[in-house]
TORKE-806121 format. One record per residue (C-alpha): x, y, z; residue number from 0; chain. Coordinates in Angstrom, 1 decimal. Layout:
<atoms>
ATOM|xx|yy|zz|seq|mol
ATOM|X|Y|Z|NUM|A $
...
</atoms>
This chain:
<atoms>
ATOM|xx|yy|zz|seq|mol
ATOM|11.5|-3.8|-42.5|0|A $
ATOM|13.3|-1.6|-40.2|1|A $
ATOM|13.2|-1.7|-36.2|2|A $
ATOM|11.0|0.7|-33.9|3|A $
ATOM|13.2|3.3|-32.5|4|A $
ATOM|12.5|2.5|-28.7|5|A $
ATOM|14.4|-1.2|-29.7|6|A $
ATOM|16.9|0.0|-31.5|7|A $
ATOM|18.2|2.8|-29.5|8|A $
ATOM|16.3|2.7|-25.9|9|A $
ATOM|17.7|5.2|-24.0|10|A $
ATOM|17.3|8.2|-27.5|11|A $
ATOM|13.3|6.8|-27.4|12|A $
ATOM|12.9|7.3|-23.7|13|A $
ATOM|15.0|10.9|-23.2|14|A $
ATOM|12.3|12.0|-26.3|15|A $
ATOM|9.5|10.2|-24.3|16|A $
ATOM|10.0|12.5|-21.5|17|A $
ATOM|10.5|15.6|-23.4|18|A $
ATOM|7.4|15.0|-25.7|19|A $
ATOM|4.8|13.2|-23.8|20|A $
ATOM|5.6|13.9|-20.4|21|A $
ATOM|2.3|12.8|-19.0|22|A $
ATOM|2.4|9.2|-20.5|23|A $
ATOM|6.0|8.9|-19.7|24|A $
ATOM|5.7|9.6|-15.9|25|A $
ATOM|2.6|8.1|-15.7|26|A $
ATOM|4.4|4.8|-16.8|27|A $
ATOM|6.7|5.8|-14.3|28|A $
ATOM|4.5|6.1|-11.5|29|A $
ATOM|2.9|2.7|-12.6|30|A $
ATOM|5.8|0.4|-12.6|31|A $
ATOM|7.4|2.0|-9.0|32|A $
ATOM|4.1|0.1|-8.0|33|A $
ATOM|4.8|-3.8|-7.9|34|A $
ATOM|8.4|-2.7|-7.2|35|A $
ATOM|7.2|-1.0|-3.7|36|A $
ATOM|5.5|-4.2|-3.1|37|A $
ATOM|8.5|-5.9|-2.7|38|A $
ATOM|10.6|-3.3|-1.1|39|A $
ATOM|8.1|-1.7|1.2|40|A $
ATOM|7.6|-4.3|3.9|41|A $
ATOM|11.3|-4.8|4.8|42|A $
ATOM|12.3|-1.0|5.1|43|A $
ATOM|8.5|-0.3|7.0|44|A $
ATOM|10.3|-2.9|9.9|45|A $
ATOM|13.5|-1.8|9.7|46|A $
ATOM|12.5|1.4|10.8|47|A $
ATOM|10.0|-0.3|13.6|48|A $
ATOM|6.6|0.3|12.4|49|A $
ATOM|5.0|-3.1|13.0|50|A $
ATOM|1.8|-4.2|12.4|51|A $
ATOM|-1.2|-4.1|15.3|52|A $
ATOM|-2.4|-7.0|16.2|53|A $
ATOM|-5.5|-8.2|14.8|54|A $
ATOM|-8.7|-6.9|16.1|55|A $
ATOM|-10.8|-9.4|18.0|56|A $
ATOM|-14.1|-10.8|16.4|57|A $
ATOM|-15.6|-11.7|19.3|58|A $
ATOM|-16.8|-10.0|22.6|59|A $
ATOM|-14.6|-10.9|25.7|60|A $
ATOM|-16.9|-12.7|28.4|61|A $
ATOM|-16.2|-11.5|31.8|62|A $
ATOM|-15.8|-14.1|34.7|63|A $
ATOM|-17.9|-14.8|37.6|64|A $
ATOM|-21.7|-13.7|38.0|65|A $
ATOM|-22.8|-10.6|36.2|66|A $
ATOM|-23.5|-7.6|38.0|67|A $
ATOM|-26.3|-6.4|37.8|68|A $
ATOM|-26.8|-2.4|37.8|69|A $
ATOM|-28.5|-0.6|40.7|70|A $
ATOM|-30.7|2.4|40.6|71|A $
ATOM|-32.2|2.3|37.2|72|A $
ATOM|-35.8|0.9|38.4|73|A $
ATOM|-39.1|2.8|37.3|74|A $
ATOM|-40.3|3.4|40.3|75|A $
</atoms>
């Protein structure tokens, strides 16, 4: 039993890849650039000083002191 061609000569299988079926070839690309920007991403984004916000707050801030109350709404 003889060997696929992609095992027994890689780079032949993947130069045809790319000439024959470009869409599936670049499309593997394009998939495995993915985990690989997972892990390169973050450090670059700070390097170049985008950092990230701070969180946004859940809760409503209550003021100090007595509320004021608003003036010149009435019915009247």
């Amino acid at each position: 039993m003889s060997t696929p061609q992609f095992w027994s000569t890689p780079l032949r299988y993947i130069r045809w890849a790319s000439h024959e079926k470009p869409a599936i070839f670049y499309s593997i690309i394009v998939g495995a650039m993915g985990p690989v920007m997972l892990v390169t991403l973050p450090p670059i984004r700070y390097a170049l000083g985008d950092i990230d916000p701070e969180p946004i707050p859940m809760t409503y801030p209550i003021p100090q002191g007595p509320r004021k109350i608003p003036q010149g709404y009435d019915d009247e």
